[in-house]
N, C-alpha and C positions, 0 to 999 in steps of 0.2 A: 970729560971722557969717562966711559966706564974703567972699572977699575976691580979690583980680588975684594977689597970691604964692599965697593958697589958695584954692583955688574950691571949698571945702568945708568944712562945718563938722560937728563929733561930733554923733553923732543924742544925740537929746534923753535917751533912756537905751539899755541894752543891756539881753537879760533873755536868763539863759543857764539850758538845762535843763544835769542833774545827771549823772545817771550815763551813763556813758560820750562827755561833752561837756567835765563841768569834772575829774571822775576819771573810772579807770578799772575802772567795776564792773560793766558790761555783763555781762563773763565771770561774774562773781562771780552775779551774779542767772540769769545759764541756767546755773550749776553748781548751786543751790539749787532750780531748777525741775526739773530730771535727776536728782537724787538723790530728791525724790519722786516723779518720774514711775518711775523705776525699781521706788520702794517700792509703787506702784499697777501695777508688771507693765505697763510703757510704755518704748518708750525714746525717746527727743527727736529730731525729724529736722528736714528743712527746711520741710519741709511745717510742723512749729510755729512758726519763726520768729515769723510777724506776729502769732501770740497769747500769744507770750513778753517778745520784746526791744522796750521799751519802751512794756510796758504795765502797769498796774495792780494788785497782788495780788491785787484782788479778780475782773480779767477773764481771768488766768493761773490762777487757781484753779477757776474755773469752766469754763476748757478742760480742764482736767486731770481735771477730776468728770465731763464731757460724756465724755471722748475715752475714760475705763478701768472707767465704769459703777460707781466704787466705791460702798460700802454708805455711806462717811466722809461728811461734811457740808461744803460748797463752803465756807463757814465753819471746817470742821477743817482743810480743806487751806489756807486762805490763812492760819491764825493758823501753819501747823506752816511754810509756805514766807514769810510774815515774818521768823518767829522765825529760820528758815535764814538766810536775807540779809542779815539784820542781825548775825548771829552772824561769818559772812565780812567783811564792812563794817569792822566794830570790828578784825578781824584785819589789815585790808589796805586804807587810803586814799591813794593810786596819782595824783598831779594827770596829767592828761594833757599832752604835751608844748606847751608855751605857753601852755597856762590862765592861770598865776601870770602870766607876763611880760604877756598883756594885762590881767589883771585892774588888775595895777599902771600901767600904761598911762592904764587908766580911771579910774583915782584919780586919778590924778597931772591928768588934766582934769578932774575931778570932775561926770565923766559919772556919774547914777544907774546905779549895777545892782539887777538882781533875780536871786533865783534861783526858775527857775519847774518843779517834781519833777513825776512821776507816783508818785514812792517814797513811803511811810508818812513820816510827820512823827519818829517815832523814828527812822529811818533818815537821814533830812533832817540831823536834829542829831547825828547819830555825825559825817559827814559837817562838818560844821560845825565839831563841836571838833576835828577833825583838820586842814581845811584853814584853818578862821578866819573867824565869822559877823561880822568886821568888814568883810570884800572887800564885802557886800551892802546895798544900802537898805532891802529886802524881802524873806524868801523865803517861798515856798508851795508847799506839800506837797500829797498825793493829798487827805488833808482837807478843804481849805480851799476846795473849788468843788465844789459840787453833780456836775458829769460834770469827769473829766480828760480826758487826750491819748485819743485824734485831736481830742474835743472843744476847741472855741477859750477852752471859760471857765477856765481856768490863764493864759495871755495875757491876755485882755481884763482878771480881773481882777488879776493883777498890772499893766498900765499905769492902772489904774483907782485902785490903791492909790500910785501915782505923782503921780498928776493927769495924765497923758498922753494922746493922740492913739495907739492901737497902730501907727498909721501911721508916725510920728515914731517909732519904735522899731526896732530890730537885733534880732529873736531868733535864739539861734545854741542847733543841736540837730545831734543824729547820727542818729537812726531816722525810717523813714517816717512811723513814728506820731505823733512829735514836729513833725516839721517840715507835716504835715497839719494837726495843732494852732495852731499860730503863722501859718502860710497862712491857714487858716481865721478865726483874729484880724484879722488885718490886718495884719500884722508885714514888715515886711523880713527875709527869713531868708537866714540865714548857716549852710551846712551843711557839716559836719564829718563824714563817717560815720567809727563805729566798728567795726560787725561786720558791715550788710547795709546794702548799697547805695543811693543812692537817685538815682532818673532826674534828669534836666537837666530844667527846668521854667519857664516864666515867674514871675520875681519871686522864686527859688530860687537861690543864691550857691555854688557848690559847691569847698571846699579840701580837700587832703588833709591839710591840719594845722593846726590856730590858731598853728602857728609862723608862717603864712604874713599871718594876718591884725593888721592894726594900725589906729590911729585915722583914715588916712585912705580905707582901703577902707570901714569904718562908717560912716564921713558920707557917702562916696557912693551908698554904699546906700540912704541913706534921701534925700539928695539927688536920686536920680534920677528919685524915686517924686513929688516936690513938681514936677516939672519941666512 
């Protein structure tokens, strides 16, 4: 409980999305989406951004079937741009700079974490045995909730599977898509961007680095929301 030396206490859990948040695979998933946009007579601009980075296999491959009219099946393109990502994935699990030092942080208080993906549950667990599916209390993949990011049910139900209040939570993300998602929760967010931008907002936390972030900007994030 807060206290006169601390006027704050750790939020109840933290729930961190995955790529390009706790590593770095952002790049790795738009080189996977470019190599077949190219193979569909495409090339990737900025204009793809917001239906690439930090979204879904299954809503990057449906842009890709929209945007080059192929004959191939939205279905052929997300099993052949999986199968891409994850083949990069296994070659190259990258933590991003102060992931590990806060995760340890978090332990070391024995704040719950989750890890909350919009990536395939195969991809989830390359990820895992690289970086250590002990850091987590829970994770969830694209699988595990009917609609993913922007939608809130990856949040909701990871504090769900917590026993929590989403409110009482830190989600900490890097893309608009993600941190839409965790807003839309109820979450206290904590934003890291990694490749695109995202605006200054109410109830939105913005660092250039989780080297920046420690246990007592967490607690006042969610402390400020009880106030």
């Amino acid at each position: 409980m807060p206290d006169a030396a601390r006027p704050w206490a750790p939020p109840a859990a933290v729930l961190f999305d995955m790529d390009g948040t706790l590593v770095d695979t952002e790049h790795l998933w738009w080189q996977a989406a470019a190599e077949l946009a190219t193979e569909l007579d495409l090339a990737l601009t900025e204009r793809d951004v917001p239906d690439v980075l930090g979204r879904a296999v299954e809503h990057t491959a449906a842009h890709l079937h929209r945007s080059s009219g192929t004959a191939r099946t939205e279905a052929d393109l997300a099993a052949h741009l999986g199968d891409t990502f994850a083949g990069k994935v296994a070659d190259e699990i990258v933590p991003r700079p102060g992931a590990l030092a806060l995760l340890t942080a978090l332990r070391a208080a024995r704040v719950p974490t989750a890890l909350v993906s919009a990536s395939p549950r195969r991809v989830v667990d390359l990820v895992l045995a690289g970086l250590g599916s002990d850091w987590f209390t829970v994770t969830l993949a694209a699988e595990d909730t009917e609609h993913t990011k922007p939608a809130p049910d990856p949040y909701l139900a990871a504090a769900a599977l917590l026993g929590l209040d989403p409110a009482a939570c830190v989600a900490v993300e890097d893309t608009p898509t993600g941190v839409a998602s965790a807003h839309a929760a109820g979450c206290a967010v904590l934003a890291v961007p990694s490749t695109v931008p995202i605006a200054a907002a109410p109830g939105i936390t913005l660092l250039d680095s989780l080297e920046q972030a420690d246990l007592a900007l967490l607690g006042r994030l969610t402390a400020s929301r009880a106030v």
